[in-house]
Structure formats: C-alpha cells, structure tokens
C-alpha positions in Angstrom: 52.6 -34.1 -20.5 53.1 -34.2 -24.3 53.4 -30.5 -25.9 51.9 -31.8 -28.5 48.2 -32.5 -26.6 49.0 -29.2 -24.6 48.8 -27.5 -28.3 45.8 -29.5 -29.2 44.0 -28.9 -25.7 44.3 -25.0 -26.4 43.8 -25.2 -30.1 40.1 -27.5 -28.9 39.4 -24.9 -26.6 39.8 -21.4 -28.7 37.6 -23.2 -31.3 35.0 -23.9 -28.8 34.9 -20.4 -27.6 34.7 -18.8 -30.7 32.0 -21.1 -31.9 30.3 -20.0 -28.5 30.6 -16.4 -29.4 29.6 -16.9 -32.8 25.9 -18.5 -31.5 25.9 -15.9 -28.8 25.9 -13.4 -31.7 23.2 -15.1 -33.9 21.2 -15.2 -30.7 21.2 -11.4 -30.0 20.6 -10.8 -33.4 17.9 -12.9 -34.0 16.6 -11.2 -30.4 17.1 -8.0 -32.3 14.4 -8.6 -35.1 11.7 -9.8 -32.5 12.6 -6.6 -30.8 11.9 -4.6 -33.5 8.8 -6.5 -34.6 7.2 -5.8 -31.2 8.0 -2.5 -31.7 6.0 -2.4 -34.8 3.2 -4.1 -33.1 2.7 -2.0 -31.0 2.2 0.8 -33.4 0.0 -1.5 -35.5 -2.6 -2.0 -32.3 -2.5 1.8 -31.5 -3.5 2.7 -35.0 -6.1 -0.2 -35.1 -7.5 1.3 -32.4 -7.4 5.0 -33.8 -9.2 3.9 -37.1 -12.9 3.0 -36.1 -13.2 6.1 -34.4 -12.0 8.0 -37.6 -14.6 5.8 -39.5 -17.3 6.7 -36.8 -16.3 10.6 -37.3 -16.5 10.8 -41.3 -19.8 8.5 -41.7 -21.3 11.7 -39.7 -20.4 13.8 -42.7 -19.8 11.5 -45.9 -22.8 10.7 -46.9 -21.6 9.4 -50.1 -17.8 8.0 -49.3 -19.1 4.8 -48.8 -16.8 2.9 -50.5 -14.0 5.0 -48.8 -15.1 4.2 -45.5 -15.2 0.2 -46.2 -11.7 -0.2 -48.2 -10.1 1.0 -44.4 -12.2 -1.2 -42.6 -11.5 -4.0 -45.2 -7.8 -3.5 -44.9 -7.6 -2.7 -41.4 -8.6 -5.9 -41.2 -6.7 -7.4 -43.8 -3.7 -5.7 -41.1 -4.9 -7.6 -38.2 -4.6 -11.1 -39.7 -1.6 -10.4 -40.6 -0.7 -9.5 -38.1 -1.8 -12.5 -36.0 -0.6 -14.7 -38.4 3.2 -13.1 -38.2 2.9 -12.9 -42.2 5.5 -10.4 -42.5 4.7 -10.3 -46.6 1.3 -10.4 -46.3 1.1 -7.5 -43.6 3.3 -5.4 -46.4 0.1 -6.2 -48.7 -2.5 -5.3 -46.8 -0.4 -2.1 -45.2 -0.2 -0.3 -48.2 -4.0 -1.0 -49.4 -4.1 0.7 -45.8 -2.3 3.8 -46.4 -3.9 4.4 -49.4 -7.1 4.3 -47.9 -6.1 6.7 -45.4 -4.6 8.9 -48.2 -7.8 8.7 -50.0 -9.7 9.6 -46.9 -7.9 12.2 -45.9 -8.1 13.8 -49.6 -11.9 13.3 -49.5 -11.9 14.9 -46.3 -10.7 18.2 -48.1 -14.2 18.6 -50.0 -16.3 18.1 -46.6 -15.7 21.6 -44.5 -17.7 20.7 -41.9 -15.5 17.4 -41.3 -12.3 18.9 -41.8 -13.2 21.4 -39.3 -14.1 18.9 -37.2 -12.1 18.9 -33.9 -12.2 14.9 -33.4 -11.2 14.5 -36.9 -8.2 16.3 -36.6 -7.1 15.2 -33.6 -7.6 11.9 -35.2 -6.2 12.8 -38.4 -2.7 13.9 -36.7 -2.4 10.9 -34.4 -3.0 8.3 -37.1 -0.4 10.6 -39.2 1.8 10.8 -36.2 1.6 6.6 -35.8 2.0 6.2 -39.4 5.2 8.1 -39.0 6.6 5.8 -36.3 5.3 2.7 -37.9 7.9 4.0 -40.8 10.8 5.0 -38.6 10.2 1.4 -36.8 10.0 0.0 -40.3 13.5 0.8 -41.6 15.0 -0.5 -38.5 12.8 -3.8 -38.5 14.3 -3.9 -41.7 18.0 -3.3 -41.0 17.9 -5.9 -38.1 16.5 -8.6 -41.1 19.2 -7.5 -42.7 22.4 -8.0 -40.3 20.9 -11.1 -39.0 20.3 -12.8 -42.8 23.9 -11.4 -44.2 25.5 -13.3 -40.9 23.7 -16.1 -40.8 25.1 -16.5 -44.8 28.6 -15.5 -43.7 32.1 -18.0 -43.2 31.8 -19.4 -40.5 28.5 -18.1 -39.0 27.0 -19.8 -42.0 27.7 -23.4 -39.8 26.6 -22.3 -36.9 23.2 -21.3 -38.4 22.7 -24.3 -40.7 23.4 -26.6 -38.0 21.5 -25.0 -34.9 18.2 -24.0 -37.1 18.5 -19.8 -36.9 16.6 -19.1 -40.3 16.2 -15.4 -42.3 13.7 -13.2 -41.8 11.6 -11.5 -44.3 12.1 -7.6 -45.3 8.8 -5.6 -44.3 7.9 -4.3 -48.1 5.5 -2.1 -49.1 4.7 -2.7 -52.5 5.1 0.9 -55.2 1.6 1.6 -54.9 2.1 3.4 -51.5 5.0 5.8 -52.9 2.8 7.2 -55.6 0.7 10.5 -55.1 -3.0 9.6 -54.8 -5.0 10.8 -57.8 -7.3 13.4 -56.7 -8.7 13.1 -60.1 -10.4 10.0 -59.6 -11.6 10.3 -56.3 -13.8 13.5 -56.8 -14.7 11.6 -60.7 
C-alpha cells in the first residue's frame, strides 16, 4: 500500500473525529441553555402560583391599592405569555414591570399594619422574595450558558460546524434599568 494514502487515510480520519467532537460540544452546550431555561421555568410557575394568593391577601386590607393590585396581575400575565411563547426578550420586559410591582407592593404594604402583620402575607412575602432570589441566581447562569454557546458557535472552526448544521445563538435574559433603581416611595404614598 502507498504511504502516501496511508498518510491521507489518517489525516481523513483525525479530521473527522475532531469535527465529531466539535458537534458533540455544540450539542452539550446548546443542551446546556435548555437546561438552564427549565430551570428558570420552573421558578417562573412557582411564583405564578405564589402571586394570586398574595393579591387575594392585600385586597383584604388595600382598599385603595387598586391600581397596585392590577399592574401584578397585568404583568404576571404579561410573564406567562412569555413565557409560553419562549420570548426570551419579551419575558425580560414583562419581568421587570413584575418586580416593580412587587417592589411597589411590598412598600405599600408598610403603611397597612394590619397586613404587614399579617401571617399569610409574610409567609408569602418571603417565599415570593426567596423565588425571586433563585429566579436571579438561575438568571446569571441562564445567561453564561448563552454566552459560551454564542462565543463558540462564532469561533474558528466551530463557526463551520454551526453554520452548516443549523445550531443558532441564544438571546441574553435582560432586564431592562428600571428594575435596578430604588422604588420611589414618594410617589406611591402621593
């Protein structure tokens, strides 16, 4: 036999492998971001759960809060179609007009004594604190598997592997500046 197709043979063959282990790779990682997603989820259907019964608690004692009490139910659901829709930008959106309807809440809760001493409220108050805790901890690393799988997927020679096979970026879960700002008390008691 020619050493010269022995050469070639092996030359064929390490190529193949490593193009093997490159999809391999972009497989797991892609894997990696659904993971994490469903990890969200999860948290996300917990919390929808939690949040009727925390409306059903504070409508016993805000009688005028009204408009507190719809903008959660308004983005709760805003959440849920997102959320069935796997719009990752649009759940961002409706996420923060979420927290900052809990934030509000849970500052208007401070002028009601009687709610705030309220054992359902604050067992309810701490879980949905606790879940919107992990929902942030789940977050970041939903985020960092987006962001090894869309840097390899636009790396030499992953990026040929990708292009040709169909594995596509993922979008970053963003909540928008609003949510890092203090709520102004001001306003809500005005």
């Amino acid at each position: 036999m020619d050493p010269s197709w022995v050469i070639l043979n092996v030359i064929l063959g390490a190529a193949i492998i490593y193009l093997i282990f490159i999809y391999n790779n972009l497989v797991n990682l892609k894997h990696n971001v659904s993971k994490s997603w469903a990890n969200i989820d999860v948290l996300l259907k917990q919390r929808h759960d939690e949040l009727p019964k925390l409306v059903e608690t504070c409508k016993q004692y805000m009688t005028y809060e009204k408009g507190a009490l719809e903008a959660i139910i308004k983005a709760r659901s805003a959440v849920a179609a997102a959320q069935q829709g796997s719009n990752v930008k649009a759940l961002g959106v409706a996420e923060t007009q979420l927290r900052m309807g809990l934030g509000n809440l849970f500052a208007l809760a401070e002028t009601y004594p009687e709610l705030k001493a309220n054992q359902s409220f604050q067992h309810l108050q701490s879980r949905i604190t606790g879940l919107e805790q992990d929902i942030a901890d789940r977050r970041e690393f939903y985020n960092d598997s987006v962001n090894v799988n869309n840097v390899r997927i636009e790396q030499f020679p992953d990026v040929i592997v990708a292009k040709n096979i169909g594995f596509k970026a993922f979008d970053l879960l963003e909540f928008s500046d609003a949510e890092i700002t203090d709520v102004n008390l001001t306003t809500l008691f005005a």
